[in-house]
N, C-alpha and C positions, 0 to 999 in steps of 0.2 A: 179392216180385216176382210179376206178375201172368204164371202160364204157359197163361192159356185164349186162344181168338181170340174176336169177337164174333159172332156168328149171324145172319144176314142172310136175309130171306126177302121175295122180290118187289122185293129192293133198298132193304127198311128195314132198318132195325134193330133186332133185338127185343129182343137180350140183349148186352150189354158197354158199353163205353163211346163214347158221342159226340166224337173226339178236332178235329172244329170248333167246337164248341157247350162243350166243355169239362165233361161229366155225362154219370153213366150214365143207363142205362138197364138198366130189368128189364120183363118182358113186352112190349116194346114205346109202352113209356111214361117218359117222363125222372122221374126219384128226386132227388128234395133233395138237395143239398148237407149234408155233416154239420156245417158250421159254426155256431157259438151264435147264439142268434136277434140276443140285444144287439151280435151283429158287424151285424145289418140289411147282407150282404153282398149283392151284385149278380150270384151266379152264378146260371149259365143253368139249373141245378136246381131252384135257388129259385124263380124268376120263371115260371119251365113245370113246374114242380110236378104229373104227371097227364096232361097232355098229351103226344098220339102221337107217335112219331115220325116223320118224313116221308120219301118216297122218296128213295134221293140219287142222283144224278148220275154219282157216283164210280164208277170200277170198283175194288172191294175185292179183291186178291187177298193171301195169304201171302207173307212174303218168298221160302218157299222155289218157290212160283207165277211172282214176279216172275223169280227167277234161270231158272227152267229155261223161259220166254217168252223172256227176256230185252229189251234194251232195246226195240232194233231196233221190234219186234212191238208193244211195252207202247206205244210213239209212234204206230204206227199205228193201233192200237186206238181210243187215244185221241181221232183226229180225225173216226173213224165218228161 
């Protein structure tokens, strides 16, 4: 069980995992999938191999972030 969060700096992502793109990321750069090559799989690791990651959109906060905001606030946020 994974107990870190991911590290975010200027609203990329430098360190944890990509949970839209489905791959981590280390230094700000997407990591291969550890799947055998003869699988010739189609994740987003494999295919952006090195490549940065990009700003996102999202507001990232912790669940325990979310709770003590709450809804109300996290809806309004959201439409700025």
């Amino acid at each position: 069980m994974r107990t870190s969060t991911n590290k975010y700096e200027g609203g990329r992502l430098i360190n944890g995992y990509d949970y839209e793109n489905q791959a981590w990321v280390i230094g700000g750069r997407y990591v291969r999938c550890g799947h055998p090559e003869r699988m010739q799989c189609k994740c987003y690791g494999r295919l952006h191999e090195g490549e940065e990651t990009k700003v996102s959109q999202e507001l990232h906060l912790s669940q325990e972030a979310k709770e003590i905001l709450g809804a109300d606030l996290l809806e309004r946020m959201a439409r700025v």
